[in-house]
C-alpha positions as CSV (number, residue, x, y, z in Angstrom):
1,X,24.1,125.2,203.0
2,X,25.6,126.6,205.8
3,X,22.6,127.7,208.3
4,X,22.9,130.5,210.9
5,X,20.0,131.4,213.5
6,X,17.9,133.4,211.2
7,X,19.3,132.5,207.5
8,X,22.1,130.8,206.2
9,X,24.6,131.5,203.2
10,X,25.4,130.1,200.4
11,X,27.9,127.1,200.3
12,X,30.2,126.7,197.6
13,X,34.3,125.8,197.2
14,X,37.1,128.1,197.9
15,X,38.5,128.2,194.3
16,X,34.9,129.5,193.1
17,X,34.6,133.2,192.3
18,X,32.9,135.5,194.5
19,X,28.6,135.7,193.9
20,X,27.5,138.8,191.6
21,X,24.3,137.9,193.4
22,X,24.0,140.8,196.2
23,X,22.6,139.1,198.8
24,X,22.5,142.3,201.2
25,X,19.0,142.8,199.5
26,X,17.5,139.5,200.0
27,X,18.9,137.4,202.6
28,X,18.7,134.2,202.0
29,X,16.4,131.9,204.7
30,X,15.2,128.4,205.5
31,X,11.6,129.9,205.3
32,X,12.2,131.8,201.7
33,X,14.0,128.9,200.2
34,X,11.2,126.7,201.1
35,X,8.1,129.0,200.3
36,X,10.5,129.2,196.8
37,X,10.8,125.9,196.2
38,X,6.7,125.2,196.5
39,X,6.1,128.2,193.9
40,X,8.8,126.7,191.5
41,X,6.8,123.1,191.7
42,X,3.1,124.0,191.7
43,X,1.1,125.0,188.6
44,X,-0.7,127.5,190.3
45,X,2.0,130.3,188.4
46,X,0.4,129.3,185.1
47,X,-3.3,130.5,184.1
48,X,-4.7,127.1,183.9
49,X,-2.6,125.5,186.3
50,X,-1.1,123.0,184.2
51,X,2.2,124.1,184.6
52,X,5.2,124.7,186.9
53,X,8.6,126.2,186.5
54,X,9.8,122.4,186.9
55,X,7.6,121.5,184.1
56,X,10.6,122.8,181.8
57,X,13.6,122.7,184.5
58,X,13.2,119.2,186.1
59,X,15.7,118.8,188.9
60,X,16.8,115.3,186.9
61,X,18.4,116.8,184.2
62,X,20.2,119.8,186.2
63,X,17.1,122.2,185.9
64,X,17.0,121.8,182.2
65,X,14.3,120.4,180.1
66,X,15.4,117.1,177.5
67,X,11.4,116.2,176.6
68,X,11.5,118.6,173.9
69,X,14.2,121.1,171.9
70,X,11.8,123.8,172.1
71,X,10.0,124.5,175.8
72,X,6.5,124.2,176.1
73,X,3.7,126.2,177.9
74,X,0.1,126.1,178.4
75,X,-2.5,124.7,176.1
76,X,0.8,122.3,174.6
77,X,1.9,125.9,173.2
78,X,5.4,125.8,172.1
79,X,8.4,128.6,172.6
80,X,11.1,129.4,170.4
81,X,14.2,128.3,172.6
82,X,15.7,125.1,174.5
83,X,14.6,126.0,178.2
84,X,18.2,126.1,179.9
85,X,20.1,124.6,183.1
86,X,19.3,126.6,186.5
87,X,22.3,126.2,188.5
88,X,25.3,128.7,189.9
89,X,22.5,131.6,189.1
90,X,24.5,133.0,192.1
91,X,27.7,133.9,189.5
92,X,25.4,134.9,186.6
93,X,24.4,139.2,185.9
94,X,21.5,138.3,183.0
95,X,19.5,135.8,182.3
96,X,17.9,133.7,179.2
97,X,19.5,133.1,176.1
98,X,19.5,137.2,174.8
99,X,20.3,138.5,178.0
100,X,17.1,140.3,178.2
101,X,16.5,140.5,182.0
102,X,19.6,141.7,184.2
103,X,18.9,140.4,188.0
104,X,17.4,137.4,189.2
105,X,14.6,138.7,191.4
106,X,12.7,139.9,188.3
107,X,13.7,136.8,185.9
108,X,10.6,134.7,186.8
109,X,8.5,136.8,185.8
110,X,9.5,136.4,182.2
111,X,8.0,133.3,181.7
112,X,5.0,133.7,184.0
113,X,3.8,136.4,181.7
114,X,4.8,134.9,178.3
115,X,1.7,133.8,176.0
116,X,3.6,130.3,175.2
117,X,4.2,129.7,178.3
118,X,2.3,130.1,181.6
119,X,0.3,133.3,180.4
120,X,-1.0,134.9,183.8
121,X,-1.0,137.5,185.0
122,X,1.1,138.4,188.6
123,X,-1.9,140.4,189.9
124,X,-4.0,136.9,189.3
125,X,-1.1,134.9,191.0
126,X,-1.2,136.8,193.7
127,X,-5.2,136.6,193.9
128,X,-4.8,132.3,193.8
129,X,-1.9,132.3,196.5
130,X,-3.7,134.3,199.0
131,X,-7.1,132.6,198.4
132,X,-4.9,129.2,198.6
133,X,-5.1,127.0,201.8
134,X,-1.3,126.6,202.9
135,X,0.1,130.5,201.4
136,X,-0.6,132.9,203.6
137,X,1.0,131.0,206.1
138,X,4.2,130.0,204.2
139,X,4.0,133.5,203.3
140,X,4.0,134.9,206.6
141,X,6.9,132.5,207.6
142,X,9.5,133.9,205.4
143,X,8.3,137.5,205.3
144,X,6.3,138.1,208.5
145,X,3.9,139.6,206.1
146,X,0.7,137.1,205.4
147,X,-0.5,139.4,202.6
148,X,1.2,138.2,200.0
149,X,3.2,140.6,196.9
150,X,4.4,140.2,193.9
151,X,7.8,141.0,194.7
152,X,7.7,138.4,197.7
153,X,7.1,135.8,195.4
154,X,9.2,136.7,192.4
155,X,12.3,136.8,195.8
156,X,11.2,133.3,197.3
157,X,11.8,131.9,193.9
158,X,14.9,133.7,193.2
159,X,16.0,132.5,196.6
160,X,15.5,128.7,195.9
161,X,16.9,128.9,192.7
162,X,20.0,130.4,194.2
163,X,20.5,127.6,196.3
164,X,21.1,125.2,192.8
165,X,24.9,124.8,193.1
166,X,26.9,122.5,191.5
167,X,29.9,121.7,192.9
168,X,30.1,118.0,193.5
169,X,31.6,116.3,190.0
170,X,34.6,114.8,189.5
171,X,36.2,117.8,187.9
172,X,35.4,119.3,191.5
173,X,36.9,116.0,193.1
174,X,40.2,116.5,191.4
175,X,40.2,120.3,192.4
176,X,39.4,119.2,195.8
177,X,42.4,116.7,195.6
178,X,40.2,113.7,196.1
179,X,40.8,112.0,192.8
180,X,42.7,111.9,189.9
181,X,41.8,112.4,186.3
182,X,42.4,109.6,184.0
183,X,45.1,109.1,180.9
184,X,42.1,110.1,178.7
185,X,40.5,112.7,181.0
186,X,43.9,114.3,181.5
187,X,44.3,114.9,177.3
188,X,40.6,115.8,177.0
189,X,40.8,118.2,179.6
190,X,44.4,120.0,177.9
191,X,42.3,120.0,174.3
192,X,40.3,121.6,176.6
193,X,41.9,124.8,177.9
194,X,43.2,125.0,174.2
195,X,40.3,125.3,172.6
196,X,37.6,126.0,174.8
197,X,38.8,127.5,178.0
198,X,38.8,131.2,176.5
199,X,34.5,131.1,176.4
200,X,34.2,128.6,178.6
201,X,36.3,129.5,181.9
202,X,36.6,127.2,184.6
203,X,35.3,126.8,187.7
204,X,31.7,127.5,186.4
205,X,32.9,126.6,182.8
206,X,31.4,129.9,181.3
207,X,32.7,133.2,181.6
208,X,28.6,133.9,181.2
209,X,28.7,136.7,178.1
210,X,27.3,136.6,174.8
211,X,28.4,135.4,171.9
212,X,28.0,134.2,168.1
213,X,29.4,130.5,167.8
214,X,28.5,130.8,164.4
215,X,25.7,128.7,164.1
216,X,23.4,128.6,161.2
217,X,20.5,130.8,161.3
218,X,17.3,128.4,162.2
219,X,15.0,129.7,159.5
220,X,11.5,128.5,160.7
221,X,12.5,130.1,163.7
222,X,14.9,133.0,162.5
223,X,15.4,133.9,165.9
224,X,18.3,136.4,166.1
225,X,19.1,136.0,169.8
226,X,20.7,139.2,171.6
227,X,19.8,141.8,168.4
228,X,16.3,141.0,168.4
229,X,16.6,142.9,171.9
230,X,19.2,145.7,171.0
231,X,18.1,145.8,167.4
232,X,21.7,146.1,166.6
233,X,22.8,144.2,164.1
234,X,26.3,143.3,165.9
235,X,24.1,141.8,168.5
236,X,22.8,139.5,165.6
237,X,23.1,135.5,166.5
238,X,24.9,136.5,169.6
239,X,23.3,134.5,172.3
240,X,24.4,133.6,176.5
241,X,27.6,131.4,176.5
242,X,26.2,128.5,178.8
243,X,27.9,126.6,181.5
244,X,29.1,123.2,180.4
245,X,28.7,121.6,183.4
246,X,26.2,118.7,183.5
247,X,26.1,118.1,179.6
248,X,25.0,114.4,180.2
249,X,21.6,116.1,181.9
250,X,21.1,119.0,180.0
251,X,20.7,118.0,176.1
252,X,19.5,119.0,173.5
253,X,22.3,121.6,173.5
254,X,22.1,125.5,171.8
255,X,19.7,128.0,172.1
256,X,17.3,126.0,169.5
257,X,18.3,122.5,171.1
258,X,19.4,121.5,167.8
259,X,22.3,119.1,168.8
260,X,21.2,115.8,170.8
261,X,24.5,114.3,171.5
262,X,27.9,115.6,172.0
263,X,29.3,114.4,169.0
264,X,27.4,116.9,167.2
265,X,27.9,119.7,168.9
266,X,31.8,119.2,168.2
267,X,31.1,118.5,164.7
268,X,30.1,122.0,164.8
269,X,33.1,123.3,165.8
270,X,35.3,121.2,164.2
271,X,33.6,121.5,160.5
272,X,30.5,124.0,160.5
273,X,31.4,127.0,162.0
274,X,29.2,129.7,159.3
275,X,30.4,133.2,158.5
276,X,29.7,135.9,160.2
277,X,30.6,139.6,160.3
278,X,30.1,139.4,164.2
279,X,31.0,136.2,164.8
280,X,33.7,135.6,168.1
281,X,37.1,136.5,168.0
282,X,37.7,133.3,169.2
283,X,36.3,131.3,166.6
284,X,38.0,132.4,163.7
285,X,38.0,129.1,162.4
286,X,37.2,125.9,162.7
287,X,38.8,124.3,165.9
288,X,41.0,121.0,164.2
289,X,39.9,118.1,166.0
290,X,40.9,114.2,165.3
291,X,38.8,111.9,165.9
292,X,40.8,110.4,169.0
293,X,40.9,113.8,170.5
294,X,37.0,114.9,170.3
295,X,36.6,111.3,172.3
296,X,39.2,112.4,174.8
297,X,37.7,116.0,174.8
298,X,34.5,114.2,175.4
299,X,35.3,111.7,178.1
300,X,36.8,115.1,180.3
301,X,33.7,117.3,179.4
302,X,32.0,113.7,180.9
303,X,34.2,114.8,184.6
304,X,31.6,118.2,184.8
305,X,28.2,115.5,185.3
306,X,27.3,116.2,188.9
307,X,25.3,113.4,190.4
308,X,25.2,114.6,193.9
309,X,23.7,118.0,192.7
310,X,20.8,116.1,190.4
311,X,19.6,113.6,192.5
312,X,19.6,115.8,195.7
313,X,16.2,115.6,197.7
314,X,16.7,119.1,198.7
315,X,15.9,120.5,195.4
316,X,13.6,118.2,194.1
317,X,9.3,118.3,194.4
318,X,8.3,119.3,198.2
319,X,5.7,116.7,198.9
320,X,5.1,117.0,202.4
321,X,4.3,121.0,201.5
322,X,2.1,120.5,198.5
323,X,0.6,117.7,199.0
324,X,-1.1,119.2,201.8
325,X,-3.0,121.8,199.7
């Protein structure tokens, strides 16, 4: 981050697009970030305060969740979808896999209010963090406001969240100049911007819309994705393209978390791609993979793992804050 007297803006490389975060209406700050970061670690969001936001978006596997293919919330309740990755939220317009909230500030409160999984109520978070021992204060730091809002907290997490950027892999070396692919990275990442560039667009590898990949409706779960919002029925299986950026972190991969390993997930695409009225124009059929090139596709998708941005100390559990409660 690059800090300035009173807040500091967001770092990120030169060949990256511009934000579609508007940061005109929430400044980022040292103070907001930090009082962030201690809502997105402690329980106290959830009604029996046995959960955090990192409970399903651990800062080892890139803010995603590999315990289980499904997330679960309080009371060992289990959702319907693979919690995903939180990272570049800065270059994102919606959020979760239908799309169904359109700005960051508000996208918290999705799963602080969802039955399965922390199941409070704002008005009671609000009540806990005032009547808390180190709030107020942390509070009145980033705000100059002690009394504490809901949209003052639902901001300071938005603001530490938007400080999860991944920038640091090899792929970003080789931009950089730094390093060179290998023989086998170098083919990979060609079978790359053949077949998968089009959804998938680099430097954030996703372009961030919605679409059906033509997966196989899960029928225990028969979620719908996107139409079960728009009750449209060309919005049917159409869910958020994700980033592929940190794959080695972030598995089980789709919405349902249904794939484990890579290997699978190109199987997919290479040999079950389903029917589908609405299914993307750019999966007309299956993409024709050998078995050489999905290990060459697989070893550049491998480039994308960011170390740096997963073991950073700067996102990770703030002990000195919340160990002092």
């Amino acid at each position: 981050m690059a800090f300035s007297r009173d807040s500091f803006v967001l770092d990120y490389p030169e060949y990256f697009p511009e934000p579609e975060y508007d940061f005109s209406k929430n400044k980022l700050s040292k103070e907001k970030v930090e009082l962030g970061r201690a809502l997105f670690y402690d329980p106290i969001l959830s009604k029996d305060k046995s959960i955090s936001c990192s409970s399903c978006h651990s800062p080892y596997n890139a803010f995603a969740h590999t315990d289980h293919d499904l997330s679960h919330g309080i009371n060992d309740e289990i959702g319907t979808r693979n919690a995903p990755a939180l990272f570049n939220l800065a270059w994102q317009k919606s959020f979760n896999w239908d799309g169904a909230v359109n700005h960051l500030d508000m996208q918290a409160l999705a799963p602080i209010t969802d039955k399965r999984e922390m199941n409070e109520d704002l008005k009671n978070v609000i009540s806990k963090l005032q009547d808390s021992k180190i709030y107020p204060e942390l509070f009145y730091d980033a705000f100059k406001d002690s009394l504490i809002t809901g949209e003052h907290i639902l901001k300071a997490l938005a603001q530490f969240q938007l400080t999860l950027v991944s920038a640091h892999s090899k792929y970003d070396q080789v931009k950089k100049g730094k390093l060179e692919f290998s023989e086998q990275e170098q083919k990979g990442y060609k079978l790359f911007q053949k077949n998968c560039s089009s959804c998938h667009s680099e430097p954030l590898f996703s372009n961030y819309k919605f679409a059906n990949n033509g997966l196989p409706i899960d029928t225990t779960l028969n979620d719908f994705g996107k139409g079960m919002i728009s009750k449209q029925r060309t919005d049917s299986m159409v869910f958020k393209i994700p980033t592929l950026r940190n794959l080695s972190y972030t598995y089980p991969y789709m919405h349902d978390g249904r794939f484990r390993k890579l290997n699978q997930v190109l199987k997919h695409y290479s040999e079950g791609i389903s029917k589908s009225k609405n299914k993307s124009s750019n999966l007309k059929s299956n993409i024709e993979l050998s078995s050489n090139e999905k290990v060459d596709l697989i070893a550049f998708l491998l480039t994308l793992n960011d170390k740096e941005f997963v073991f950073d100390p700067k996102h990770q559990y703030p002990r000195e804050v919340l160990l002092s409660k």
